[in-house]
C-alpha positions as CSV (number, residue, x, y, z in Angstrom):
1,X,82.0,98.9,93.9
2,X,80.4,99.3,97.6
3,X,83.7,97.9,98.8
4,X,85.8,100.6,96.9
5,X,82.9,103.4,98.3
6,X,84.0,101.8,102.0
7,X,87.6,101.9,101.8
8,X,87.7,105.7,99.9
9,X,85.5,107.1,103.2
10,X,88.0,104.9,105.8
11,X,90.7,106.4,103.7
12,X,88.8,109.5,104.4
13,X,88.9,109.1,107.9
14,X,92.3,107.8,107.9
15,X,93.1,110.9,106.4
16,X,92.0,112.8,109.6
17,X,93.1,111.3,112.2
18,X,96.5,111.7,110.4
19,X,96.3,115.6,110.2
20,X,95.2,115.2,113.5
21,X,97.9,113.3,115.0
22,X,100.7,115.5,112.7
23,X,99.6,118.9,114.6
24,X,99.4,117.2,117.6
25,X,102.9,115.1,117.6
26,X,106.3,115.3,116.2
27,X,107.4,113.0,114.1
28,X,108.6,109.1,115.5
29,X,105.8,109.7,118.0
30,X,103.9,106.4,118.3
31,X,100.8,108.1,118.1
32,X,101.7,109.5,114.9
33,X,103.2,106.6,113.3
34,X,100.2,104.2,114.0
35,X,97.6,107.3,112.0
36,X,100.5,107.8,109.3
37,X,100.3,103.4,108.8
38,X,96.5,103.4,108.7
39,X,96.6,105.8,105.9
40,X,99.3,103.4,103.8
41,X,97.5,100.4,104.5
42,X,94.0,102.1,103.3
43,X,96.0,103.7,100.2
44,X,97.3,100.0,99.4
45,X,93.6,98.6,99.6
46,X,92.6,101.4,96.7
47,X,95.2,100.4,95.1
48,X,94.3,97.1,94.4
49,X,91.4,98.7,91.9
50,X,93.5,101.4,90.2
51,X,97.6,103.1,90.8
52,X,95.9,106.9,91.0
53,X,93.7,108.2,93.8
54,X,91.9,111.6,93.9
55,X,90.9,113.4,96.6
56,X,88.6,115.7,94.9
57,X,87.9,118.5,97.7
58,X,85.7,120.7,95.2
59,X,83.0,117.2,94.7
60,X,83.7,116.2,98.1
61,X,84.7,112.8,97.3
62,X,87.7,110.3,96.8
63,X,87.8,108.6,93.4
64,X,89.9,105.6,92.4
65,X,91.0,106.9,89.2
66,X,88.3,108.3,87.1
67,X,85.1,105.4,88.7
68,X,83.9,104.9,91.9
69,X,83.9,108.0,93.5
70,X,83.5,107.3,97.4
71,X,81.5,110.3,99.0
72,X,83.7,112.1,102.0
73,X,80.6,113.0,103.8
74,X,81.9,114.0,107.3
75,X,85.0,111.9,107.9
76,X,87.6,114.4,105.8
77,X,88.3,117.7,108.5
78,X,86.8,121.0,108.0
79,X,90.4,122.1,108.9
80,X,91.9,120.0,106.1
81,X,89.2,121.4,103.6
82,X,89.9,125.0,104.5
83,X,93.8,124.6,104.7
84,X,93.7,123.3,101.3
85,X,91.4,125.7,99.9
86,X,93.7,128.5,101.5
87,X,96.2,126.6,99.3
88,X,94.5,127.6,96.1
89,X,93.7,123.3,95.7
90,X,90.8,121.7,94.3
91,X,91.8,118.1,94.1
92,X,94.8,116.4,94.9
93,X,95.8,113.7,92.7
94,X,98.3,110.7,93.2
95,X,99.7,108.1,91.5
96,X,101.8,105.0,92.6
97,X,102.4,103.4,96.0
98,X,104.3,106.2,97.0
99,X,101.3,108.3,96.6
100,X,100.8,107.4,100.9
101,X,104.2,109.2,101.6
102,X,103.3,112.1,99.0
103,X,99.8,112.7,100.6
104,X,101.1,112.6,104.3
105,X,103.8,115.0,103.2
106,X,100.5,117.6,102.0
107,X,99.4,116.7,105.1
108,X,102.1,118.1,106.8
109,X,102.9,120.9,104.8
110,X,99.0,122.2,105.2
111,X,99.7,122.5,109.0
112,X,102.6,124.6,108.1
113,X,103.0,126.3,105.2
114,X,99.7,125.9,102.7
115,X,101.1,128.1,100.5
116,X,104.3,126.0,99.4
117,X,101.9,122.9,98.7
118,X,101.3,122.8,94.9
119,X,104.9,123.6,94.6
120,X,106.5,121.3,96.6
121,X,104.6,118.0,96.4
122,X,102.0,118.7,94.4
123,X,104.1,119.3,91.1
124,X,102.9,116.4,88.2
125,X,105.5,113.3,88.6
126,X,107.0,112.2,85.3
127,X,106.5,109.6,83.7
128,X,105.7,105.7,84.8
129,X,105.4,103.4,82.3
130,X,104.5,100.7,84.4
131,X,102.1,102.6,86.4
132,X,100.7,103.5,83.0
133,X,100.4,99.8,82.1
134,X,98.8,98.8,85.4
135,X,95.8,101.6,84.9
136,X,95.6,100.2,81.7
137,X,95.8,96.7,82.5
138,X,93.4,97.5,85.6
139,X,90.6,98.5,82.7
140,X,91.4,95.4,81.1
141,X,90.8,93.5,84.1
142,X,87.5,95.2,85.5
143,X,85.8,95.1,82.0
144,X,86.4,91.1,82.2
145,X,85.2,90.7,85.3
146,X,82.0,93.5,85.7
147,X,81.0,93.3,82.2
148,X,82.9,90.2,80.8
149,X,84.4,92.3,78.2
150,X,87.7,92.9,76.4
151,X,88.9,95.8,76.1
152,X,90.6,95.7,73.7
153,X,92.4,99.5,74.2
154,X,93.8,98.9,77.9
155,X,94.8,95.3,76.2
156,X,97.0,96.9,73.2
157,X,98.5,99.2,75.9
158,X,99.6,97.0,78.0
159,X,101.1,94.5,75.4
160,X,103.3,97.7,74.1
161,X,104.6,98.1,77.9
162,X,105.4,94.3,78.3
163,X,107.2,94.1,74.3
164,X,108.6,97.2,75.3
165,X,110.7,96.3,78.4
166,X,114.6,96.0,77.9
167,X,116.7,93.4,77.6
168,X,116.2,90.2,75.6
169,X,117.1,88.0,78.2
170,X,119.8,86.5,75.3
171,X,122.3,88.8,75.8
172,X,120.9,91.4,78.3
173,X,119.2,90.7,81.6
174,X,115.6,91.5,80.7
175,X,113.7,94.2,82.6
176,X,111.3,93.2,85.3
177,X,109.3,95.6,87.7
178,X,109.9,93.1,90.8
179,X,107.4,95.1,93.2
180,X,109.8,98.1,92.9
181,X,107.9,100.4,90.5
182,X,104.8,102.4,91.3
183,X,101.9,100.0,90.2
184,X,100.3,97.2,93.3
185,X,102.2,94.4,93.2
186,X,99.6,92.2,91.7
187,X,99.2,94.4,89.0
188,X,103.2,94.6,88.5
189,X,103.2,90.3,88.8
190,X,101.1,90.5,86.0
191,X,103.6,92.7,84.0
192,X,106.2,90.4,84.9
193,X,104.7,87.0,83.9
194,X,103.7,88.2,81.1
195,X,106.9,89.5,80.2
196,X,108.9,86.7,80.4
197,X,105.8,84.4,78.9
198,X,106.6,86.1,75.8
199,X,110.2,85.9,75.7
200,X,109.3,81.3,76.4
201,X,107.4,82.1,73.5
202,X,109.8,83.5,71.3
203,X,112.1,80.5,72.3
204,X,109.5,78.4,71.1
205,X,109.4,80.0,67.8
206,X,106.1,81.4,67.9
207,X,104.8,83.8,65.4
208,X,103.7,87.4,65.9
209,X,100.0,86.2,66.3
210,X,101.2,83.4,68.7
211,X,103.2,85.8,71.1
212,X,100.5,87.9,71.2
213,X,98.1,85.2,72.1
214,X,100.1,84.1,74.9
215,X,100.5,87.7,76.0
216,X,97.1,88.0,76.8
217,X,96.5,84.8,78.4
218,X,99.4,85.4,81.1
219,X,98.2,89.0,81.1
220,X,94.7,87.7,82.2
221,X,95.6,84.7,84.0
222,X,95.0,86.4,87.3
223,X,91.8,88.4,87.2
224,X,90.4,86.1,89.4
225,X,92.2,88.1,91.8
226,X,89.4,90.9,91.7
227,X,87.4,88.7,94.2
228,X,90.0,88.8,96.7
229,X,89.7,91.4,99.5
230,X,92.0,93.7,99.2
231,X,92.9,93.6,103.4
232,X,94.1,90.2,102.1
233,X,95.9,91.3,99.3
234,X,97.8,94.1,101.4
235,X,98.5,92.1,104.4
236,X,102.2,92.7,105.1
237,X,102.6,89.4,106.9
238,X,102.0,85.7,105.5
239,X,98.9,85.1,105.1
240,X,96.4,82.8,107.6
241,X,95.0,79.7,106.4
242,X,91.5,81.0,105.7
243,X,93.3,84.3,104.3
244,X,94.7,81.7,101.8
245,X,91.9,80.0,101.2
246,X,90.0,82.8,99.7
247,X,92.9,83.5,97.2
248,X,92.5,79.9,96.4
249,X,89.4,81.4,94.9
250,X,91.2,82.7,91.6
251,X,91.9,80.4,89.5
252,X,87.9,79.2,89.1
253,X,86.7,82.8,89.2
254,X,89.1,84.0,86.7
255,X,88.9,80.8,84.5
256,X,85.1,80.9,84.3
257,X,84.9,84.9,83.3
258,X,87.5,84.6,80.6
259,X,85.6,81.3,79.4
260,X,82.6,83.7,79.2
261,X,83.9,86.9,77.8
262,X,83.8,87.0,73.8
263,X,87.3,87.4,72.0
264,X,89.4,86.4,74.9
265,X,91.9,83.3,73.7
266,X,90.9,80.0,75.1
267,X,94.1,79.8,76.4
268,X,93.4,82.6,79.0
269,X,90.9,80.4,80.2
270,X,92.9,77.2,80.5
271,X,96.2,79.4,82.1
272,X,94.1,81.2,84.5
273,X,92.6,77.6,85.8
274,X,95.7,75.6,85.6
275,X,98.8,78.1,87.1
276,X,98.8,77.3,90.0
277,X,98.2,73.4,89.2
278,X,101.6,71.8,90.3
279,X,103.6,68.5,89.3
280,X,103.3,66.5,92.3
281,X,100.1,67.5,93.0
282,X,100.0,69.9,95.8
283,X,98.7,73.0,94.0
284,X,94.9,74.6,93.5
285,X,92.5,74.4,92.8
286,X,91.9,70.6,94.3
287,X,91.3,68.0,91.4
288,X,90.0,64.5,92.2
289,X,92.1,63.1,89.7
290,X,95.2,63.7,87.6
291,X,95.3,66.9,85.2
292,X,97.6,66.6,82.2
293,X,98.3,70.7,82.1
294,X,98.3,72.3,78.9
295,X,102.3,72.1,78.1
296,X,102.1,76.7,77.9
297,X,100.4,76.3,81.6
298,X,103.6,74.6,82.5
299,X,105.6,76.9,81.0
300,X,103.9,79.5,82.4
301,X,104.1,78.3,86.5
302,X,107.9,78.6,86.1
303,X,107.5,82.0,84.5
304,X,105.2,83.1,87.3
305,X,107.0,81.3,90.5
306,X,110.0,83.1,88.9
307,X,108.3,86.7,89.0
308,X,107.5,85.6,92.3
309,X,111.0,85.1,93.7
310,X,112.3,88.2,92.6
311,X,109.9,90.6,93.8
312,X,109.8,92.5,97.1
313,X,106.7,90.9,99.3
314,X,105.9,92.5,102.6
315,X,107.5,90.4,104.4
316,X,110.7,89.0,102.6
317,X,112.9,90.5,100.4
318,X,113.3,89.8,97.2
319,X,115.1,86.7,95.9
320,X,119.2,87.6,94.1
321,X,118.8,86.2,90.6
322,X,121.7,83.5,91.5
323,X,119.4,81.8,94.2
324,X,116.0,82.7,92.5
325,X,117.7,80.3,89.7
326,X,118.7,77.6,92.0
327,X,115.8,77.4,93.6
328,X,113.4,76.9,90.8
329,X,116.1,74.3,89.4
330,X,115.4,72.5,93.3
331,X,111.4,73.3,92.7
332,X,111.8,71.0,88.8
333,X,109.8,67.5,88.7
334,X,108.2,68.5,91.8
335,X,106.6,71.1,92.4
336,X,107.6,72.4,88.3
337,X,108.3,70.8,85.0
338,X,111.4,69.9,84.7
339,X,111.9,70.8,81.2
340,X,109.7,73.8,81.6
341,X,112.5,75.2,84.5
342,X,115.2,74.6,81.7
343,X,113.4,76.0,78.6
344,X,112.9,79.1,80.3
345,X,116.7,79.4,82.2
346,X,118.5,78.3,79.4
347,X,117.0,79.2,76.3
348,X,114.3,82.1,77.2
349,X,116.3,84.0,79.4
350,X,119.8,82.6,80.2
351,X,121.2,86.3,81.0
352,X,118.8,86.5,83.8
353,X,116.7,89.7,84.7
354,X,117.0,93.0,86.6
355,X,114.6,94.2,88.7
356,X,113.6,97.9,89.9
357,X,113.7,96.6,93.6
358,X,115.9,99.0,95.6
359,X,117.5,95.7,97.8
360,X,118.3,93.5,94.8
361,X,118.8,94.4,91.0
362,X,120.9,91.7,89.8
Protein backbone atom coordinates (compact mmCIF):
# COMPACT_ATOMS: atom_id res chain seq x y z
CA UNK A 1 0.00 0.00 0.00
CA UNK A 2 2.75 2.83 1.11
CA UNK A 3 4.47 1.91 -2.12
CA UNK A 4 1.27 2.53 -4.33
CA UNK A 5 0.77 6.06 -1.98
CA UNK A 6 4.64 6.83 -3.25
CA UNK A 7 4.34 6.18 -6.85
CA UNK A 8 0.58 8.02 -7.07
CA UNK A 9 2.38 11.40 -5.49
CA UNK A 10 5.70 10.83 -7.99
CA UNK A 11 3.08 10.35 -10.62
CA UNK A 12 1.81 13.50 -9.21
CA UNK A 13 4.84 15.29 -9.64
CA UNK A 14 5.50 13.68 -12.89
CA UNK A 15 2.44 15.13 -13.81
CA UNK A 16 3.87 18.63 -13.29
CA UNK A 17 6.79 18.80 -14.54
CA UNK A 18 5.03 17.53 -17.70
CA UNK A 19 2.54 20.49 -18.01
CA UNK A 20 5.40 22.37 -17.23
CA UNK A 21 7.67 21.26 -19.84
CA UNK A 22 4.43 21.23 -22.64
CA UNK A 23 3.92 25.17 -22.11
CA UNK A 24 7.32 25.69 -22.08
CA UNK A 25 8.55 23.48 -25.27
CA UNK A 26 7.28 22.20 -28.55
CA UNK A 27 6.91 18.93 -29.09
CA UNK A 28 10.33 16.54 -30.02
CA UNK A 29 12.08 18.96 -27.57
CA UNK A 30 14.36 16.79 -25.37
CA UNK A 31 13.21 18.57 -22.51
CA UNK A 32 9.79 17.64 -23.11
CA UNK A 33 10.28 14.20 -24.07
CA UNK A 34 12.37 13.19 -20.93
CA UNK A 35 8.98 14.79 -18.52
CA UNK A 36 6.44 13.12 -21.05
CA UNK A 37 8.67 9.40 -20.33
CA UNK A 38 8.72 10.02 -16.63
CA UNK A 39 4.98 10.21 -16.60
CA UNK A 40 4.77 6.59 -18.78
CA UNK A 41 7.18 4.94 -16.72
CA UNK A 42 5.21 6.18 -13.28
CA UNK A 43 1.77 5.25 -15.12
CA UNK A 44 3.29 1.66 -15.85
CA UNK A 45 4.41 1.32 -12.04
CA UNK A 46 0.48 1.98 -11.04
CA UNK A 47 -0.29 -0.21 -13.33
CA UNK A 48 1.20 -3.13 -12.00
CA UNK A 49 -1.71 -2.92 -9.02
CA UNK A 50 -4.74 -2.11 -11.16
CA UNK A 51 -5.38 -1.03 -15.49
CA UNK A 52 -7.48 2.36 -14.26
CA UNK A 53 -6.00 5.37 -12.57
CA UNK A 54 -7.94 8.41 -11.25
CA UNK A 55 -6.87 11.62 -10.82
CA UNK A 56 -9.53 12.74 -8.55
CA UNK A 57 -9.02 16.77 -8.48
CA UNK A 58 -12.23 17.40 -6.27
CA UNK A 59 -10.51 14.76 -3.21
CA UNK A 60 -7.16 15.88 -4.15
CA UNK A 61 -5.74 12.57 -4.67
CA UNK A 62 -4.68 9.81 -7.25
CA UNK A 63 -6.38 6.47 -6.81
CA UNK A 64 -5.42 3.13 -8.36
CA UNK A 65 -8.79 2.08 -9.28
CA UNK A 66 -11.25 2.35 -6.46
CA UNK A 67 -8.16 1.51 -3.22
CA UNK A 68 -5.21 3.25 -2.29
CA UNK A 69 -5.86 6.67 -2.90
CA UNK A 70 -2.35 8.50 -2.86
CA UNK A 71 -2.82 12.06 -1.39
CA UNK A 72 -1.57 14.96 -4.19
CA UNK A 73 -0.59 17.28 -1.41
CA UNK A 74 1.53 19.86 -3.22
CA UNK A 75 3.25 18.06 -6.16
CA UNK A 76 -0.02 18.43 -8.69
CA UNK A 77 0.10 22.41 -10.07
CA UNK A 78 -2.26 24.98 -8.91
CA UNK A 79 -2.30 25.88 -12.73
CA UNK A 80 -3.29 22.22 -13.66
CA UNK A 81 -6.08 22.30 -10.82
CA UNK A 82 -7.57 25.61 -12.05
CA UNK A 83 -7.23 24.78 -15.93
CA UNK A 84 -9.14 21.71 -15.23
CA UNK A 85 -11.66 23.13 -13.02
CA UNK A 86 -12.17 25.91 -15.86
CA UNK A 87 -12.80 22.76 -17.79
CA UNK A 88 -15.89 21.86 -15.90
CA UNK A 89 -13.63 18.45 -14.53
CA UNK A 90 -13.64 16.81 -11.34
CA UNK A 91 -11.68 13.63 -11.93
CA UNK A 92 -10.09 12.36 -14.77
CA UNK A 93 -10.31 8.71 -15.21
CA UNK A 94 -8.06 6.28 -17.31
CA UNK A 95 -7.93 2.92 -18.20
CA UNK A 96 -5.23 0.81 -20.11
CA UNK A 97 -1.56 1.51 -20.88
CA UNK A 98 -2.54 3.93 -23.21
CA UNK A 99 -3.96 5.86 -20.46
CA UNK A 100 -0.09 7.80 -20.36
CA UNK A 101 -0.61 9.06 -23.97
CA UNK A 102 -4.40 9.95 -23.18
CA UNK A 103 -3.43 11.99 -19.97
CA UNK A 104 -0.45 13.89 -21.64
CA UNK A 105 -2.88 14.69 -24.46
CA UNK A 106 -5.33 16.50 -21.39
CA UNK A 107 -2.34 17.87 -20.51
CA UNK A 108 -1.87 19.54 -23.53
CA UNK A 109 -5.16 20.46 -24.40
CA UNK A 110 -5.53 22.29 -20.76
CA UNK A 111 -2.71 24.64 -21.99
CA UNK A 112 -4.79 25.33 -25.00
CA UNK A 113 -8.12 24.85 -25.23
CA UNK A 114 -9.73 23.60 -21.64
CA UNK A 115 -12.86 23.80 -22.98
CA UNK A 116 -12.61 21.02 -25.74
CA UNK A 117 -11.17 18.58 -22.96
CA UNK A 118 -14.12 16.28 -21.93
CA UNK A 119 -14.95 16.09 -25.55
CA UNK A 120 -12.02 15.24 -27.09
CA UNK A 121 -10.13 12.86 -24.80
CA UNK A 122 -12.07 12.66 -22.02
CA UNK A 123 -15.11 10.84 -23.80
CA UNK A 124 -15.62 6.98 -21.93
CA UNK A 125 -13.54 4.38 -24.20
CA UNK A 126 -15.55 1.29 -25.20
CA UNK A 127 -15.21 -1.59 -24.19
CA UNK A 128 -11.97 -3.94 -23.10
CA UNK A 129 -12.58 -7.15 -22.19
CA UNK A 130 -9.23 -7.90 -21.31
CA UNK A 131 -8.67 -4.76 -19.35
CA UNK A 132 -11.93 -5.86 -17.63
CA UNK A 133 -10.42 -9.29 -16.87
CA UNK A 134 -7.14 -7.87 -15.57
CA UNK A 135 -9.13 -5.43 -12.89
CA UNK A 136 -10.79 -8.44 -12.08
CA UNK A 137 -8.08 -10.75 -12.02
CA UNK A 138 -6.09 -7.89 -10.13
CA UNK A 139 -8.89 -8.31 -7.12
CA UNK A 140 -8.31 -11.91 -7.35
CA UNK A 141 -4.71 -11.52 -6.90
CA UNK A 142 -4.58 -8.76 -3.97
CA UNK A 143 -7.28 -10.62 -1.91
CA UNK A 144 -4.69 -13.80 -2.03
CA UNK A 145 -1.97 -12.06 -1.14
CA UNK A 146 -3.23 -9.14 1.58
CA UNK A 147 -5.84 -11.19 2.99
CA UNK A 148 -5.15 -14.79 1.65
CA UNK A 149 -8.58 -14.88 0.28
CA UNK A 150 -10.41 -16.07 -2.82
CA UNK A 151 -12.44 -14.05 -4.30
CA UNK A 152 -14.36 -15.86 -5.71
CA UNK A 153 -16.30 -12.86 -7.98
CA UNK A 154 -13.03 -11.47 -9.72
CA UNK A 155 -12.27 -15.42 -10.14
CA UNK A 156 -15.64 -16.26 -12.10
CA UNK A 157 -14.91 -13.11 -14.15
CA UNK A 158 -11.94 -13.82 -15.25
CA UNK A 159 -12.49 -17.56 -16.12
CA UNK A 160 -15.57 -16.12 -18.56
CA UNK A 161 -12.81 -13.86 -20.26
CA UNK A 162 -10.21 -16.71 -20.69
CA UNK A 163 -13.32 -19.51 -21.98
CA UNK A 164 -14.44 -16.68 -23.86
CA UNK A 165 -11.48 -15.92 -26.14
CA UNK A 166 -11.83 -17.09 -29.91
CA UNK A 167 -10.54 -19.70 -31.63
CA UNK A 168 -10.21 -23.30 -30.51
CA UNK A 169 -6.79 -23.61 -31.53
CA UNK A 170 -8.23 -27.02 -33.60
CA UNK A 171 -9.28 -25.23 -36.41
CA UNK A 172 -8.84 -21.55 -35.59
CA UNK A 173 -5.74 -19.81 -34.25
CA UNK A 174 -6.86 -19.19 -30.69
CA UNK A 175 -6.98 -15.56 -29.37
CA UNK A 176 -4.13 -14.36 -27.22
CA UNK A 177 -3.64 -10.77 -25.75
CA UNK A 178 0.35 -10.91 -26.47
CA UNK A 179 1.13 -7.57 -24.50
CA UNK A 180 -1.02 -5.80 -27.18
CA UNK A 181 -4.20 -5.07 -25.30
CA UNK A 182 -4.75 -2.46 -22.56
CA UNK A 183 -4.08 -4.58 -19.33
CA UNK A 184 0.04 -4.67 -17.73
CA UNK A 185 1.70 -7.27 -19.29
CA UNK A 186 1.92 -9.43 -16.31
CA UNK A 187 -1.63 -9.22 -15.90
CA UNK A 188 -2.19 -10.07 -19.75
CA UNK A 189 0.64 -13.25 -19.26
CA UNK A 190 -1.63 -14.42 -16.88
CA UNK A 191 -4.68 -14.23 -19.40
CA UNK A 192 -2.64 -15.97 -21.86
CA UNK A 193 -1.32 -18.94 -19.82
CA UNK A 194 -4.26 -19.58 -18.61
CA UNK A 195 -5.88 -19.58 -21.83
CA UNK A 196 -4.00 -21.98 -23.47
CA UNK A 197 -3.77 -24.17 -20.05
CA UNK A 198 -7.24 -24.86 -20.58
CA UNK A 199 -7.34 -25.62 -24.12
CA UNK A 200 -3.96 -28.69 -22.84
CA UNK A 201 -6.67 -29.48 -20.64
CA UNK A 202 -9.34 -30.10 -22.90
CA UNK A 203 -6.82 -32.19 -25.02
CA UNK A 204 -6.45 -34.16 -22.00
CA UNK A 205 -10.06 -34.85 -21.78
CA UNK A 206 -10.71 -33.14 -18.68
CA UNK A 207 -14.17 -32.50 -17.32
CA UNK A 208 -15.84 -29.21 -16.76
CA UNK A 209 -14.74 -29.28 -13.02
CA UNK A 210 -11.20 -30.29 -14.10
CA UNK A 211 -10.73 -27.31 -16.67
CA UNK A 212 -11.83 -25.12 -14.27
CA UNK A 213 -9.49 -26.30 -11.66
CA UNK A 214 -6.63 -25.87 -13.91
CA UNK A 215 -7.91 -22.49 -14.84
CA UNK A 216 -7.42 -21.18 -11.63
CA UNK A 217 -4.19 -22.67 -10.79
CA UNK A 218 -2.46 -21.11 -14.10
CA UNK A 219 -4.63 -18.07 -13.35
CA UNK A 220 -2.89 -17.85 -9.88
CA UNK A 221 0.41 -19.30 -10.64
CA UNK A 222 1.97 -15.91 -10.61
CA UNK A 223 0.78 -13.82 -7.64
CA UNK A 224 4.00 -14.10 -6.23
CA UNK A 225 4.58 -11.40 -8.57
CA UNK A 226 2.88 -8.83 -6.11
CA UNK A 227 6.30 -8.70 -4.19
CA UNK A 228 8.10 -7.59 -7.10
CA UNK A 229 8.79 -3.79 -7.39
CA UNK A 230 7.12 -2.51 -9.89
CA UNK A 231 10.45 -0.30 -11.25
CA UNK A 232 11.47 -3.97 -11.87
CA UNK A 233 8.54 -5.10 -13.50
CA UNK A 234 8.51 -1.93 -15.87
CA UNK A 235 12.06 -1.87 -16.75
CA UNK A 236 12.14 -1.55 -20.51
CA UNK A 237 15.58 -3.09 -20.78
CA UNK A 238 16.71 -6.80 -19.60
CA UNK A 239 16.84 -6.99 -16.40
CA UNK A 240 20.31 -6.84 -13.97
CA UNK A 241 21.28 -9.78 -12.08
CA UNK A 242 19.97 -8.65 -8.73
CA UNK A 243 16.84 -7.21 -10.66
CA UNK A 244 16.41 -10.88 -11.54
CA UNK A 245 17.01 -12.09 -8.41
CA UNK A 246 14.11 -10.52 -6.76
CA UNK A 247 11.67 -11.95 -9.37
CA UNK A 248 13.25 -15.18 -8.51
CA UNK A 249 11.17 -14.41 -5.36
CA UNK A 250 7.77 -15.57 -6.95
CA UNK A 251 7.40 -18.76 -7.07
CA UNK A 252 7.95 -19.32 -3.01
CA UNK A 253 5.85 -16.20 -2.21
CA UNK A 254 3.10 -17.15 -4.46
CA UNK A 255 3.28 -21.00 -3.61
CA UNK A 256 3.18 -20.33 0.12
CA UNK A 257 0.00 -17.78 -0.03
CA UNK A 258 -2.05 -20.08 -2.16
CA UNK A 259 -0.99 -23.10 0.21
CA UNK A 260 -2.55 -20.76 2.88
CA UNK A 261 -5.60 -19.36 1.42
CA UNK A 262 -8.80 -21.54 1.99
CA UNK A 263 -10.63 -22.95 -1.31
CA UNK A 264 -7.70 -22.30 -3.56
CA UNK A 265 -6.83 -25.87 -5.52
CA UNK A 266 -3.72 -27.50 -4.33
CA UNK A 267 -2.70 -27.42 -7.60
CA UNK A 268 -2.23 -23.52 -7.57
CA UNK A 269 0.13 -24.15 -5.03
CA UNK A 270 2.22 -26.77 -6.66
CA UNK A 271 2.08 -24.67 -10.35
CA UNK A 272 2.95 -21.49 -8.80
CA UNK A 273 6.15 -23.28 -7.04
CA UNK A 274 7.17 -25.51 -9.88
CA UNK A 275 6.70 -23.15 -13.36
CA UNK A 276 9.54 -22.05 -13.65
CA UNK A 277 11.33 -25.50 -12.49
CA UNK A 278 13.03 -26.71 -15.82
CA UNK A 279 14.20 -30.23 -17.20
CA UNK A 280 17.81 -29.93 -17.07
CA UNK A 281 17.79 -28.26 -14.15
CA UNK A 282 18.60 -24.63 -14.66
CA UNK A 283 15.32 -23.06 -13.47
CA UNK A 284 14.07 -21.52 -9.91
CA UNK A 285 13.74 -21.67 -7.41
CA UNK A 286 17.14 -23.64 -6.53
CA UNK A 287 16.46 -27.35 -5.34
CA UNK A 288 19.26 -29.44 -3.67
CA UNK A 289 18.02 -32.32 -5.33
CA UNK A 290 15.95 -33.60 -8.23
CA UNK A 291 12.10 -32.58 -8.39
CA UNK A 292 9.83 -34.88 -10.27
CA UNK A 293 7.25 -31.88 -11.44
CA UNK A 294 3.75 -32.51 -11.23
CA UNK A 295 3.14 -33.74 -15.02
CA UNK A 296 0.17 -30.28 -15.33
CA UNK A 297 3.38 -28.08 -14.04
CA UNK A 298 5.10 -29.46 -17.11
CA UNK A 299 2.47 -28.85 -19.18
CA UNK A 300 2.05 -25.63 -18.04
CA UNK A 301 6.03 -24.28 -18.57
CA UNK A 302 5.43 -24.87 -22.22
CA UNK A 303 2.10 -23.03 -22.08
CA UNK A 304 3.77 -20.13 -20.30
CA UNK A 305 7.31 -20.00 -22.25
CA UNK A 306 4.93 -19.98 -25.24
CA UNK A 307 2.85 -16.79 -23.99
CA UNK A 308 6.10 -15.59 -23.46
CA UNK A 309 7.45 -15.68 -26.95
CA UNK A 310 4.67 -14.14 -28.53
CA UNK A 311 4.28 -11.14 -26.52
CA UNK A 312 5.73 -7.72 -27.07
CA UNK A 313 8.53 -7.16 -24.09
CA UNK A 314 10.19 -3.83 -23.88
CA UNK A 315 12.91 -4.63 -25.45
CA UNK A 316 12.17 -7.35 -28.18
CA UNK A 317 9.44 -7.77 -30.27
CA UNK A 318 7.33 -10.34 -30.17
CA UNK A 319 8.14 -13.86 -31.48
CA UNK A 320 6.05 -14.81 -35.38
CA UNK A 321 4.12 -17.99 -34.46
CA UNK A 322 6.44 -20.06 -37.13
CA UNK A 323 9.64 -19.36 -34.99
CA UNK A 324 7.82 -19.13 -31.48
CA UNK A 325 7.03 -22.97 -32.57
CA UNK A 326 10.46 -23.85 -33.52
CA UNK A 327 11.88 -22.63 -30.84
CA UNK A 328 10.02 -24.27 -28.06
CA UNK A 329 10.43 -27.64 -30.28
CA UNK A 330 14.64 -26.63 -29.83
CA UNK A 331 13.83 -25.66 -25.92
CA UNK A 332 12.09 -29.83 -25.57
CA UNK A 333 14.17 -32.37 -23.19
CA UNK A 334 16.01 -29.47 -22.05
CA UNK A 335 15.05 -26.80 -20.89
CA UNK A 336 10.95 -28.35 -21.50
CA UNK A 337 9.26 -31.66 -21.62
CA UNK A 338 9.50 -33.10 -24.60
CA UNK A 339 6.12 -34.51 -24.71
CA UNK A 340 4.68 -31.60 -22.99
CA UNK A 341 6.08 -29.30 -26.23
CA UNK A 342 4.18 -31.79 -28.49
CA UNK A 343 0.93 -32.27 -26.46
CA UNK A 344 0.41 -28.68 -26.58
CA UNK A 345 1.57 -27.97 -30.54
CA UNK A 346 0.04 -30.78 -31.88
CA UNK A 347 -3.01 -31.65 -30.18
CA UNK A 348 -3.94 -28.36 -27.91
CA UNK A 349 -3.38 -25.93 -30.37
CA UNK A 350 -2.04 -27.13 -33.82
CA UNK A 351 -3.60 -23.97 -35.63
CA UNK A 352 -1.47 -21.80 -33.61
CA UNK A 353 -2.63 -18.41 -32.05
CA UNK A 354 -3.15 -14.71 -32.93
CA UNK A 355 -2.12 -12.15 -31.02
CA UNK A 356 -3.36 -8.33 -30.57
CA UNK A 357 0.35 -7.17 -30.95
CA UNK A 358 0.48 -4.46 -33.62
CA UNK A 359 4.14 -6.05 -35.06
CA UNK A 360 3.06 -9.63 -35.26
CA UNK A 361 -0.50 -11.26 -35.45
CA UNK A 362 0.11 -14.46 -37.03
Amino acid sequence: MSQTINVGQQLARALSLAYRAIRLYPAGHPQREKAEFAVQSMWSALLTHTPEVVIDLERHEIRAGNTYPAPLGQALQPEILTAARSAGLNELRFEGRGGAERVLAVLELLTQAPGRVRAEVVAPAGPRPDRDAAYALTRYWNAIAQRRERDEAALHEVLEFVGGQTGDGLVRPVALIGGGGDSHPVHAHALDVARLAMLAGRALGMDAAGLAELGEAALAMDVGMTVVPAEILNRPLRLEKDEFRAIRVHPLAGSAWLLATPGIPPLAGVLAFEHHLREDGRGYPQLSAPWPAHPLSRIVQVCDTYAALRSERPFRPPLGEVEARQLLRRLAGTALDAEAVEMLLARAAPAGCVTQNALVTA
